[in-house]
N, C-alpha and C positions, 0 to 999 in steps of 0.2 A: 829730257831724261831726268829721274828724278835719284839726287844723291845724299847722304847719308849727309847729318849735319851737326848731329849731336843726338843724346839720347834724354835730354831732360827738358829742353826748353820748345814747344808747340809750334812757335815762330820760326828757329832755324833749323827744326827737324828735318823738314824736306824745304830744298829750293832747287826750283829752275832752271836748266842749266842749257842754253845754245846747242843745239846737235847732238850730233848720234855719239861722237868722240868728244864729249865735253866732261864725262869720269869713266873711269872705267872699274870705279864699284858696280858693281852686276847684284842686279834686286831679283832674288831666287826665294823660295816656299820660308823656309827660316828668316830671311829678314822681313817681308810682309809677314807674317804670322807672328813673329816673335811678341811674347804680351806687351812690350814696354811701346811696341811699336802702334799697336791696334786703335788705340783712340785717335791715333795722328792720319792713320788709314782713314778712318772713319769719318773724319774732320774734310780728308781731300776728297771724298768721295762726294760727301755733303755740298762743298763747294761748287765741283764740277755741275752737280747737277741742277746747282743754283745758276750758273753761272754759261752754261750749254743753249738755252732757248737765246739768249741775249747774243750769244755770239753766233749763232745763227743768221739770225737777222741782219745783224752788224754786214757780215758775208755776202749777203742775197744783193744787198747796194752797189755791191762792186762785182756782183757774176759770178759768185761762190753758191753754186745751189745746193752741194753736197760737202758735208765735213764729214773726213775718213777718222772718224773716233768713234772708237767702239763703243758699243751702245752698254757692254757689258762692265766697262770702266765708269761710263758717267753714269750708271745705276747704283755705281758701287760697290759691283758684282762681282770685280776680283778678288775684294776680301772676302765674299761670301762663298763665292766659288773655291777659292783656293784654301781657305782656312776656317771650313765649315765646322763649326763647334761637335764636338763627339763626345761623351760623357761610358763611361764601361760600368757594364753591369759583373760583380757586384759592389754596391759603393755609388751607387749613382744618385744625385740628390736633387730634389725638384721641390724649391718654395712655395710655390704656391701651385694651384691647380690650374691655371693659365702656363705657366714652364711645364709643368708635365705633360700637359696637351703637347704641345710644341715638341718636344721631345720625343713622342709617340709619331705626330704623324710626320713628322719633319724627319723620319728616322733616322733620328741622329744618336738611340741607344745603340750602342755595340760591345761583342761580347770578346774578352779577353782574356777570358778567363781556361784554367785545362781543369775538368775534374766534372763534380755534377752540381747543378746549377737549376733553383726552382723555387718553389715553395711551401712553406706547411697551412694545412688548413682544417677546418674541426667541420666532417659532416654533420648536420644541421637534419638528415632523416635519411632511414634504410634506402641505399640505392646500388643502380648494378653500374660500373665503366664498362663501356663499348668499344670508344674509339678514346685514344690518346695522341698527340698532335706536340709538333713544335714549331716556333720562329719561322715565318719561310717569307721574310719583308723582301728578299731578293731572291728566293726561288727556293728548292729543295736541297737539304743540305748537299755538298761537296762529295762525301762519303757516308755510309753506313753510323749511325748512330745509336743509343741507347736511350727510350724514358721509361722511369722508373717511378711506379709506386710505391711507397713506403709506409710499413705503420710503425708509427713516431714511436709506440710505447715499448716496441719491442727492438727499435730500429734496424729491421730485417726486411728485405723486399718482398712484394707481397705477389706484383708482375711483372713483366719486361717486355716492352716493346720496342720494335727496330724500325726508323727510316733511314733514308737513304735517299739518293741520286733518282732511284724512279717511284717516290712516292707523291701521290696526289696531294696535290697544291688545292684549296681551298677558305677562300675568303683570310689571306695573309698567314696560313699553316697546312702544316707536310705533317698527314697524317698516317698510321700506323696503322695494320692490318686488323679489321675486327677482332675483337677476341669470341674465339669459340666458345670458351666458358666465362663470363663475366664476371670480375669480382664483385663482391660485395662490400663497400660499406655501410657503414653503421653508426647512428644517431647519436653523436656525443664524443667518437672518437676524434683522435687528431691522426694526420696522415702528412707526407710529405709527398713531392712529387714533381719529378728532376729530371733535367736531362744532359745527357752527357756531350761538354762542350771543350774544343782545343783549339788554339788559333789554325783560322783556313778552313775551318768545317764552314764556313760560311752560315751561322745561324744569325739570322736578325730580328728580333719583334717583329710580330706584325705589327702595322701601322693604325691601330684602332684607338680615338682617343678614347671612350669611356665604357671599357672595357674590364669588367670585373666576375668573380665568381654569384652565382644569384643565389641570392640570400637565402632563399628554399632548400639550395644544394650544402652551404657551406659557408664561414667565415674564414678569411681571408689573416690569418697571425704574423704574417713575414716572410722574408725572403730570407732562403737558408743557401748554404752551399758546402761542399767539403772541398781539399786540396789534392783529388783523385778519383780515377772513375773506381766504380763500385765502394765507393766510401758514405755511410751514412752523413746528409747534411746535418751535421751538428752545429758550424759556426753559421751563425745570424748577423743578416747587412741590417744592421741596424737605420739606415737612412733609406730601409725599402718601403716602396709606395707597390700598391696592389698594380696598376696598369703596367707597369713596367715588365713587373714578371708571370702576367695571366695573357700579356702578348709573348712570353717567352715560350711558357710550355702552360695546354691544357688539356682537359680531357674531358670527355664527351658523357651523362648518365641517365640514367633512367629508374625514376624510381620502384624498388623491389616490391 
């Protein structure tokens, strides 16, 4: 069993201890997770797994043909299993473009957010929206939702579309019913375009890592959001990367 030993020193952080009743500190989600703890995690994982083929063999000498340790321990894999990094959107910050990968397809962005949640972008030549779409990394939202076009200069919605619980799932997004009349935009303007998110609605990025608006359609300015549904996104995440929030919510066009 492995007991608590101190929280500064690598050596005596964890030791070894005889039997099942040899402490009875109990190692739950908060103490392997906890940050001060994680390098020392990562130090015994390391070891084990150096340390596993050798004792193996050692075993096989004396008629030990199976050792009952989990495979998922000497991978390492309790700290990754149990204390799988998560980063919320908005605020989420990715150094370089290898972390952002990782973050997309590992889908480890997740959304925390209550209000509307998206981005602005400047079409780039006259075009019509068809279909609008959001997040569906774990399936179609939970409930009934809202996305929302916006034109940025008037900050007034322009359309509103709704998924939900039975909306069609495709390639990592739940999209919204055709629009009968198509909006239109237009070459130069800037738009926003959100969707409305509360914990439990279950919205997750898709899982795409290199995932952007194309550059015919439209540039890409940042990730906006407000502190409420039907609230123009005025405030900007400033540490927003395009794949993050074009796996959040997109939408679908066709040039006019």
């Amino acid at each position: 069993s492995l007991a608590a030993a101190g929280q500064h020193d690598a050596a005596d952080l964890l030791k070894y201890n005889r039997g099942l009743g040899a402490t009875s500190r109990v190692w739950g989600r908060a103490e392997l997770c906890a940050p001060w703890s994680a390098q020392f995690i990562r130090q015994l994982a390391t070891s084990l797994e150096e340390e596993y083929p050798l004792l193996l063999r050692v075993l096989s000498r004396v008629g030990v043909l199976e050792l009952g340790v989990s495979a998922t321990l000497v991978a390492g894999g309790a700290y990754a299993r149990h204390c799988r990094e998560e980063v919320s959107l908005p605020g989420a910050q990715a150094e370089t473009s290898g972390r952002a990968e990782q973050l997309v397809v590992e889908q480890q962005l997740r959304v925390h957010w209550r209000g509307e949640l998206g981005y602005e972008f400047e079409a780039t030549r006259n075009q019509q929206v068809y279909f609008l779409g959001c997040g569906a990394g774990e399936g179609p939202p939970k409930a009934e939702t809202k996305l929302t076009l916006w034109n940025s200069r008037t900050r007034m919605p322009i359309t509103v579309a709704t998924v939900g619980p039975g909306s069609a799932v495709q390639g990592g997004f739940a999209y919204a019913e055709p629009f009968a009349s198509p909006p239109l935009l237009r070459a130069g303007e800037v738009y926003a375009l959100t969707v409305q998110v509360a914990p439990g609605l279950g919205i997750v990025p898709a899982g795409h890592v290199d995932i952007k608006i194309l550059p015919e359609n439209g540039v890409f300015r940042g990730g906006v959001y407000s502190s409420g549904p039907w609230l123009y996104p005025s405030q900007r995440d400033e540490s927003s990367w395009e794949q993050a929030y074009v796996s959040l919510v997109l939408m679908l066009t066709q040039p006019a």
